[in-house]
C-alpha positions as CSV (number, residue, x, y, z in Angstrom):
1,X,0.9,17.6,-11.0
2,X,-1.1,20.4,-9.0
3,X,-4.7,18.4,-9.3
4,X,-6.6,21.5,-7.6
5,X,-6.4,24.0,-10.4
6,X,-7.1,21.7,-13.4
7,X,-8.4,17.9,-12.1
8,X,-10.6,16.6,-15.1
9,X,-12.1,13.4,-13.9
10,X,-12.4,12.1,-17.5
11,X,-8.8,11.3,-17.2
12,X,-9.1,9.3,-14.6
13,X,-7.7,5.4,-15.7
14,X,-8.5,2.0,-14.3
15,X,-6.0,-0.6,-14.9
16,X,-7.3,-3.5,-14.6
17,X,-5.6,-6.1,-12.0
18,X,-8.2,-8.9,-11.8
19,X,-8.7,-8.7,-7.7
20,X,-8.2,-5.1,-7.8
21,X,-7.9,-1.5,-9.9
22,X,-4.9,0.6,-9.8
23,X,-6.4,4.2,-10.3
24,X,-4.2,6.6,-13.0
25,X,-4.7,10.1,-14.3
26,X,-4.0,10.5,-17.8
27,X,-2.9,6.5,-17.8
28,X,0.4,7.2,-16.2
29,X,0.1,9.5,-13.2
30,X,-1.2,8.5,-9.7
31,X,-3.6,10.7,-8.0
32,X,-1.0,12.5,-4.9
33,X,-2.7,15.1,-2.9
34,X,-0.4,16.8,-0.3
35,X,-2.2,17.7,2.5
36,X,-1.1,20.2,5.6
37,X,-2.5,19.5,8.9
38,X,-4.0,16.3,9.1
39,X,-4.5,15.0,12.4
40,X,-5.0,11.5,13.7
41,X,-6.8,11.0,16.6
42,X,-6.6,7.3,17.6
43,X,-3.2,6.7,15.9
44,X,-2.3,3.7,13.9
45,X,-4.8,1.0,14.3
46,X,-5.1,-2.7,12.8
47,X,-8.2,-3.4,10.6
48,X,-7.9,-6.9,8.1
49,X,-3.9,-7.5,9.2
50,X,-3.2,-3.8,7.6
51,X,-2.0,-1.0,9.1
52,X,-4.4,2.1,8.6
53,X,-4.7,5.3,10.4
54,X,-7.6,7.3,10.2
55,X,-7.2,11.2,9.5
56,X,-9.1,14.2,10.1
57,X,-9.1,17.2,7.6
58,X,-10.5,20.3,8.3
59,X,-11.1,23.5,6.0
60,X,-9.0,26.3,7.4
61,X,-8.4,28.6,4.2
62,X,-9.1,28.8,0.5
63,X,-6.0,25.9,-0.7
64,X,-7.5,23.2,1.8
65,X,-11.2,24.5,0.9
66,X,-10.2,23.3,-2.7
67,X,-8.4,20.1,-1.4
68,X,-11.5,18.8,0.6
69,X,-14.0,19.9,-2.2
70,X,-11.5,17.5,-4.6
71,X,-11.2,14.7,-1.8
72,X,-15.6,14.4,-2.1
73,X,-15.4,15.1,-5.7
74,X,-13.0,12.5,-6.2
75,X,-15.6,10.3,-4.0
76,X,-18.7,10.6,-5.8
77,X,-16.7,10.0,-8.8
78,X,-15.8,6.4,-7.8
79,X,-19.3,6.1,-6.1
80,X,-20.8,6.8,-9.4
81,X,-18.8,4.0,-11.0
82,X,-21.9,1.5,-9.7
83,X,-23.9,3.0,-12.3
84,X,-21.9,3.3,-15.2
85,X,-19.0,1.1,-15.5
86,X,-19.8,-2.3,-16.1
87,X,-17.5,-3.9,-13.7
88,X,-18.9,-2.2,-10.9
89,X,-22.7,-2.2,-11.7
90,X,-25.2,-3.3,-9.1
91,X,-22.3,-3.1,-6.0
92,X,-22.2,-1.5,-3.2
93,X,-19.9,1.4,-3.0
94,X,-18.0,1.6,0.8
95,X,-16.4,5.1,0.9
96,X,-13.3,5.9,2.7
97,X,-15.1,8.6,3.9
98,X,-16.0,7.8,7.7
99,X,-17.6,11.4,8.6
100,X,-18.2,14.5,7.1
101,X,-19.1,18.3,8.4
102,X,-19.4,21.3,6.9
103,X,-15.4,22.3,8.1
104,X,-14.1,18.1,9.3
105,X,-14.0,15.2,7.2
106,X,-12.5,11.7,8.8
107,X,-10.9,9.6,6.1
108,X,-9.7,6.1,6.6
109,X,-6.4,5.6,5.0
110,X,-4.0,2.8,4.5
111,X,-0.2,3.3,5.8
112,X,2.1,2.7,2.5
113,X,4.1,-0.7,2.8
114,X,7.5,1.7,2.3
115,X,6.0,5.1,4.0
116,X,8.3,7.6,4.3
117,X,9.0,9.4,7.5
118,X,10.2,12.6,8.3
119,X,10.9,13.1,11.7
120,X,11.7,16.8,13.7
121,X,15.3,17.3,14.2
122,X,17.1,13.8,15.4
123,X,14.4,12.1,17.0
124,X,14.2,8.4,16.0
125,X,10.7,7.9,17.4
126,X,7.5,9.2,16.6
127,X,3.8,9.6,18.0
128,X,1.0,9.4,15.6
129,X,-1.7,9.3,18.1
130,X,-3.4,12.8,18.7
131,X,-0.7,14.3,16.1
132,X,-1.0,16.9,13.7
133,X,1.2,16.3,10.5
134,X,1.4,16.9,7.0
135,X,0.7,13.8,4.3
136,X,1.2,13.1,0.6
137,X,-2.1,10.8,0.1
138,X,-2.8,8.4,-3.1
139,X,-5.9,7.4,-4.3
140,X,-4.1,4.2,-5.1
141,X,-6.6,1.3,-6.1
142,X,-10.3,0.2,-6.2
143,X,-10.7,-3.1,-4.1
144,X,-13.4,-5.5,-5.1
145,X,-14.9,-8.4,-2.8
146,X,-18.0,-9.7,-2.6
147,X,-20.5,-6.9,-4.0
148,X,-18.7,-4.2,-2.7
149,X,-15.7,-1.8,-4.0
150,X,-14.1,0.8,-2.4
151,X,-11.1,3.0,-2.9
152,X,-7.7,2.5,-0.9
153,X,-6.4,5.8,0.4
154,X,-2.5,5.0,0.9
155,X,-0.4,7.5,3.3
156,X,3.0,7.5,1.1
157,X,4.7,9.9,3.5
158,X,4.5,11.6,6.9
159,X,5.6,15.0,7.6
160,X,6.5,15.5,11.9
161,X,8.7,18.1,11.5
């Protein structure tokens, strides 16, 4: 589903898994953006026992103009859940957003449990650290702990070639 030309935030779903919120669109879709050029500074990095890798996306043209204007968009959305839905009311929203700029924003993001690699020609090992890449990115849940929330940004597949 090509989000950028017709996202509607009203059809945004929360399904409710009692420690947890799986995030839909329309109730059955999940919220993919595919994003060119990411780059990762540091690499994978532990943080809780998971595996995340923060990401760096910067506006270069018109197409990821529209993709990081969606990304904050997306953001404020599930910030403004504190204020009007009841399960969230009164907590503290922690963004995945780490750092933002006019042009750069950092995103933390969480490595899919199955991430799908592609690799350049034949090579069987990969460097993530200081790598540019492309990514397919879901907004895949809402955690909950404590008063806080926050959204999980999963990394479902990485593009090296």
């Amino acid at each position: 589903m090509n989000f950028i030309n017709n996202f509607d935030k009203t059809k945004i779903v929360l399904l409710d898994d009692k420690k947890s919120f799986r995030i839909r669109y329309g109730g059955v879709n999940n919220i993919i953006l595919k994003l060119k050029k990411v780059y990762a500074p540091f690499g994978i990095e532990k943080y809780n026992n998971k595996d995340i890798l923060n990401l760096e996306y910067s506006i270069e043209d018109n197409l990821t103009n529209n993709f990081f204007s969606l990304i904050i968009e997306l953001d404020e959305y599930f910030k403004e859940l504190s204020n009007t839905k009841s399960e969230f009311i009164n907590m503290n929203y922690v963004s995945p957003i780490k750092n933002i700029t006019d042009k750069k924003i950092m995103l933390r993001t969480h490595l899919a449990k199955k991430i799908n690699i592609k690799l350049k020609d034949n090579s069987k090992t990969f460097e993530l650290k200081k790598a540019t890449f492309n990514i397919e990115l879901e907004f895949s849940t809402i955690w909950l702990y404590s008063n806080n929330y926050g959204i999980v940004l999963t990394v479902n597949m990485i593009d090296l070639t």
